[in-house]
Biotite code that builds the C-alpha atoms (Angstrom):
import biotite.structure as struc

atoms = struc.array([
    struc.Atom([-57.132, 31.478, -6.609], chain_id="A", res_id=1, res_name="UNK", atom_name="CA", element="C"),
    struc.Atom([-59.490, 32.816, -9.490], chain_id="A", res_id=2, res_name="UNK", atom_name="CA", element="C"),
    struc.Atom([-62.325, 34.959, -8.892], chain_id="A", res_id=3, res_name="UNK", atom_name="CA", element="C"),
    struc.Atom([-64.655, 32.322, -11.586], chain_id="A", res_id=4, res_name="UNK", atom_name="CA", element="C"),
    struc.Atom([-64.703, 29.141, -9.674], chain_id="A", res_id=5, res_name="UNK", atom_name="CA", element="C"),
    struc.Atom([-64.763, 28.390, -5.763], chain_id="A", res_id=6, res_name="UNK", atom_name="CA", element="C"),
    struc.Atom([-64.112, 24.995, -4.253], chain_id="A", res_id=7, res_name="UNK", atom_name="CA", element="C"),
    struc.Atom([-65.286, 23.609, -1.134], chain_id="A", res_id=8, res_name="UNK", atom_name="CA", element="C"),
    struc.Atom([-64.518, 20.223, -0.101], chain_id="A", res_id=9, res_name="UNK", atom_name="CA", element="C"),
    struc.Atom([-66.725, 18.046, -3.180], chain_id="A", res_id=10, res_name="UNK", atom_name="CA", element="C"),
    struc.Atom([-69.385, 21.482, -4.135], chain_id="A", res_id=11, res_name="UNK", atom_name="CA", element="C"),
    struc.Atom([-67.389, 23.376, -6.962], chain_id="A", res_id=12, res_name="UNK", atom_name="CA", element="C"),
    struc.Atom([-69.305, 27.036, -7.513], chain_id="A", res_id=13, res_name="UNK", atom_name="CA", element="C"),
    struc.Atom([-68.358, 27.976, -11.314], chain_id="A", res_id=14, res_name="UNK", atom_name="CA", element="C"),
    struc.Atom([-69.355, 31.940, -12.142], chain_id="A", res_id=15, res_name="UNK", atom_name="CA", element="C"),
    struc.Atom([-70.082, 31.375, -15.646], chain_id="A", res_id=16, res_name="UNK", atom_name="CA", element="C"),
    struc.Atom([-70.819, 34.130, -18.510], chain_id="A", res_id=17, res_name="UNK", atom_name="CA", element="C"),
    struc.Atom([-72.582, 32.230, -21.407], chain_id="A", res_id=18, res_name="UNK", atom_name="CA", element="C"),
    struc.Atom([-73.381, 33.233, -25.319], chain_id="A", res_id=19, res_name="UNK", atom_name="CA", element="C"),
    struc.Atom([-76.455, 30.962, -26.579], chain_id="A", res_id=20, res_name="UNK", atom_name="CA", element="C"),
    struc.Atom([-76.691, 30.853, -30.269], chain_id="A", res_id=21, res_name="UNK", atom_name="CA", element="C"),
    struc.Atom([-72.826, 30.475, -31.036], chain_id="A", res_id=22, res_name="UNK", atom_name="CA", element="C"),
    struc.Atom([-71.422, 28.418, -34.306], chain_id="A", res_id=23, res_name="UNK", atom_name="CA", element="C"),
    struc.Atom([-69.869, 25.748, -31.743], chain_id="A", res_id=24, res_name="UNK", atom_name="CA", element="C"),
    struc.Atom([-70.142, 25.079, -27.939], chain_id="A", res_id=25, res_name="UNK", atom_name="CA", element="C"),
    struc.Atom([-66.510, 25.911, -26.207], chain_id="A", res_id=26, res_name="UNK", atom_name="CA", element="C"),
    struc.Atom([-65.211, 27.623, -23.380], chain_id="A", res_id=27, res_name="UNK", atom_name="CA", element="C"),
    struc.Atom([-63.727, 30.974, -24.759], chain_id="A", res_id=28, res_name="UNK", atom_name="CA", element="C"),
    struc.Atom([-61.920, 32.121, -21.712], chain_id="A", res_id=29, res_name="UNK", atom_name="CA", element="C"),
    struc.Atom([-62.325, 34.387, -18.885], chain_id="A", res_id=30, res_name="UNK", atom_name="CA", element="C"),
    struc.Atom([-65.062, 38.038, -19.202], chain_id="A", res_id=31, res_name="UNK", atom_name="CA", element="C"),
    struc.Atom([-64.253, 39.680, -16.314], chain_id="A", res_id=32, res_name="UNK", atom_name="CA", element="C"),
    struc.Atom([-64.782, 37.523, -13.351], chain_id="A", res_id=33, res_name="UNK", atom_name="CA", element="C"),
    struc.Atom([-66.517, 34.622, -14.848], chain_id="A", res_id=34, res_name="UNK", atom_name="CA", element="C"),
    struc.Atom([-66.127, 31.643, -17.364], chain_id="A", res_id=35, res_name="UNK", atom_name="CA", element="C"),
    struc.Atom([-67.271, 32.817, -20.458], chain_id="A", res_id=36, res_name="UNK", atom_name="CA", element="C"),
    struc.Atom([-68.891, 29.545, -22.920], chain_id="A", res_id=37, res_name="UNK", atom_name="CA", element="C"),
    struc.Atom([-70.719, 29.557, -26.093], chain_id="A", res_id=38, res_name="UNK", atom_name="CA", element="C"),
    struc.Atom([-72.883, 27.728, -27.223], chain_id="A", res_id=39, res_name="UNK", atom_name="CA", element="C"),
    struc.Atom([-74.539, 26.099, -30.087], chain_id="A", res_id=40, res_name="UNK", atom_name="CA", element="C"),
    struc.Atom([-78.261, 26.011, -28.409], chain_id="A", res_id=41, res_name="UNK", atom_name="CA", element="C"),
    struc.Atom([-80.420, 28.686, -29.093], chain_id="A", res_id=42, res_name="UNK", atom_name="CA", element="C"),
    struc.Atom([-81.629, 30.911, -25.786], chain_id="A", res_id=43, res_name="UNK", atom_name="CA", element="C"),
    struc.Atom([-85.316, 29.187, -26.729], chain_id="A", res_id=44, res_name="UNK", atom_name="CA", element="C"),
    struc.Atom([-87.468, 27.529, -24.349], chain_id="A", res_id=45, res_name="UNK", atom_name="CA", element="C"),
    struc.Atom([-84.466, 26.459, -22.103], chain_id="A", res_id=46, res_name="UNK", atom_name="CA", element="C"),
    struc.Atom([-82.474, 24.809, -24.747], chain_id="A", res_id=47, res_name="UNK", atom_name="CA", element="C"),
    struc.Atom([-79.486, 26.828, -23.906], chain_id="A", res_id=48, res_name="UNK", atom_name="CA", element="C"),
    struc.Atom([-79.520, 26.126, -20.074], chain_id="A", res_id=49, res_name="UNK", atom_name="CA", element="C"),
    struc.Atom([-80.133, 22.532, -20.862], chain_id="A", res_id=50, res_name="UNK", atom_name="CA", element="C"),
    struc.Atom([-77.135, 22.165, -23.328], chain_id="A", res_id=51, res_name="UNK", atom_name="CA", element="C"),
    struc.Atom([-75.199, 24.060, -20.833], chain_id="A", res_id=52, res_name="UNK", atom_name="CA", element="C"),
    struc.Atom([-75.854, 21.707, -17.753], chain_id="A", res_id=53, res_name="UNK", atom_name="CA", element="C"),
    struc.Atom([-74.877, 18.823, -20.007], chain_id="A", res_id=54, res_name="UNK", atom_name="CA", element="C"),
    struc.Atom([-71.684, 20.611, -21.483], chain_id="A", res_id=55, res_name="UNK", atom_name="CA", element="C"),
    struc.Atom([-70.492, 21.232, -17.813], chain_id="A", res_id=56, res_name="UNK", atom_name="CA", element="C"),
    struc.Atom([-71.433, 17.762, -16.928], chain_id="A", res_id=57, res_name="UNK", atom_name="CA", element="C"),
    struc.Atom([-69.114, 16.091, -19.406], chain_id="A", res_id=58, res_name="UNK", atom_name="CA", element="C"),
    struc.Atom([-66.617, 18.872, -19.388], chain_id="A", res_id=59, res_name="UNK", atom_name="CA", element="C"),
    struc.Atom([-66.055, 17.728, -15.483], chain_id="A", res_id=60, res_name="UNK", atom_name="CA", element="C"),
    struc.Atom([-66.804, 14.334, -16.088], chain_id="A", res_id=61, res_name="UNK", atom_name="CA", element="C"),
    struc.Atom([-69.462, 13.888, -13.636], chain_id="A", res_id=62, res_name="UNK", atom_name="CA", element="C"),
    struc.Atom([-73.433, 13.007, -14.327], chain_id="A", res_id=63, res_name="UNK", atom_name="CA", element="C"),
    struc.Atom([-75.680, 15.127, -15.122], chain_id="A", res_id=64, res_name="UNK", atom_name="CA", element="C"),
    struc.Atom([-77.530, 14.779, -11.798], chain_id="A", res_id=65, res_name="UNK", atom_name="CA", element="C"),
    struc.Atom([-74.310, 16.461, -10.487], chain_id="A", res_id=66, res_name="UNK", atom_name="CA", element="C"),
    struc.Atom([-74.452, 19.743, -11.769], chain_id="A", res_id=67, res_name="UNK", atom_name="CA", element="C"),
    struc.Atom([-77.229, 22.397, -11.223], chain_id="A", res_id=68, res_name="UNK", atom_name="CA", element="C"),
    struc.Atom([-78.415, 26.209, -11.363], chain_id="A", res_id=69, res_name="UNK", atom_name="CA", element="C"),
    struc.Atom([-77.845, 28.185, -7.689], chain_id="A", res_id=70, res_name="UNK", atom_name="CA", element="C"),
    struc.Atom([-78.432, 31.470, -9.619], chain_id="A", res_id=71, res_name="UNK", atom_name="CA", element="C"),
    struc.Atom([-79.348, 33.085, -13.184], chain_id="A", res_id=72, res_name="UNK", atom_name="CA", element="C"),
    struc.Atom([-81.348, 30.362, -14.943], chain_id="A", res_id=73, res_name="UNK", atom_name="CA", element="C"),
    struc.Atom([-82.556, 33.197, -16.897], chain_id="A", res_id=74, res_name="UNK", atom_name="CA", element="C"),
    struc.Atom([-79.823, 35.372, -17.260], chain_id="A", res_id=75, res_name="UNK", atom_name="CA", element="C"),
    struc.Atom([-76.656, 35.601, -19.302], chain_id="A", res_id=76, res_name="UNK", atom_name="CA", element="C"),
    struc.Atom([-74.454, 35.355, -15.994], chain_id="A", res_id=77, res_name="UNK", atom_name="CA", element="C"),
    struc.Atom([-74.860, 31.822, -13.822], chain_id="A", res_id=78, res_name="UNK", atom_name="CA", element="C"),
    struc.Atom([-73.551, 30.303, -10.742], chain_id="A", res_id=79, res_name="UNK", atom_name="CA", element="C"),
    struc.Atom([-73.258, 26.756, -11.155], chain_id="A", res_id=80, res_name="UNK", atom_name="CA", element="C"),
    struc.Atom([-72.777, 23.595, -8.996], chain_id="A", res_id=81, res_name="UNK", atom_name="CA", element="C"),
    struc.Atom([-70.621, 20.689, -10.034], chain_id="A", res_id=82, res_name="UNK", atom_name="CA", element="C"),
    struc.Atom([-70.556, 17.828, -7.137], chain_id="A", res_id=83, res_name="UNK", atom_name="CA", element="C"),
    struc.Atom([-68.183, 15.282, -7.126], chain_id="A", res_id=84, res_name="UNK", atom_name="CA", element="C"),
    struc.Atom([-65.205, 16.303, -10.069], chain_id="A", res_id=85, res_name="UNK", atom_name="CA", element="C"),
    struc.Atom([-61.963, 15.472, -9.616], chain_id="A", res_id=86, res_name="UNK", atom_name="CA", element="C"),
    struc.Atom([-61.286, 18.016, -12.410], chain_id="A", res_id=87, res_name="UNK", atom_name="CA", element="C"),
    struc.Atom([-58.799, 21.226, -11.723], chain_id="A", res_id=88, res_name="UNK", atom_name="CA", element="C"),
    struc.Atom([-61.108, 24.514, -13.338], chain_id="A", res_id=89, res_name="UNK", atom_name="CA", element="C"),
    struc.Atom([-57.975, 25.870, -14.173], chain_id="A", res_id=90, res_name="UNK", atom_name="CA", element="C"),
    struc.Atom([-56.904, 23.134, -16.786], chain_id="A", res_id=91, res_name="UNK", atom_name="CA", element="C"),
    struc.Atom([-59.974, 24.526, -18.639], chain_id="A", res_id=92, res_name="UNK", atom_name="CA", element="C"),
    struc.Atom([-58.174, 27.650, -19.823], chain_id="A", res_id=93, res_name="UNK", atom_name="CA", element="C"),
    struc.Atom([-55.147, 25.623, -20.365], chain_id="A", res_id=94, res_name="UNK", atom_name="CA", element="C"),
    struc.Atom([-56.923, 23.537, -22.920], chain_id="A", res_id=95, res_name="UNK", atom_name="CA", element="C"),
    struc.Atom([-57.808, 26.536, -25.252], chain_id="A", res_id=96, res_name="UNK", atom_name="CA", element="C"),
])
């Protein structure tokens, strides 16, 4: 199992490393132990956070209501909390 995501029973915990201010929002693989994702949204007034709930949220096709912060709201490295996806983390890095 990879050191970037953790499952446990519906919770997934997703480490994620994340670049505001990038040309496109994608998941550009693994930085150390977490998911590294840029994206488009600008660091400014919680744009980028926002963008990046909603980018997780249809990236494990689950409602937005689904996915929140558990650490680094204002940092460059987050925890997140996807409830409910059926999707495998790993397919991510497949994808790219």
């Amino acid at each position: 199992m990879s050191e970037w995501y953790r499952r446990d029973g519906e919770s997934l915990s997703l480490t994620l490393h994340v670049q505001p201010g990038a040309k496109r929002t994608e998941i550009s693989g693994l930085h150390g132990e977490a998911l590294k994702i840029r994206l488009a949204a600008p660091p400014v007034e919680g744009r980028a956070n926002e963008a990046l709930l909603r980018y997780i949220a249809d990236t494990f096709d689950v409602p937005l209501r689904q996915v929140e912060f558990k650490q680094g709201g204002q940092s460059r490295h987050k925890v997140v909390m996807v409830m409910g996806s059926k999707i495998d983390p790993r397919s991510l890095l497949a994808q790219r």
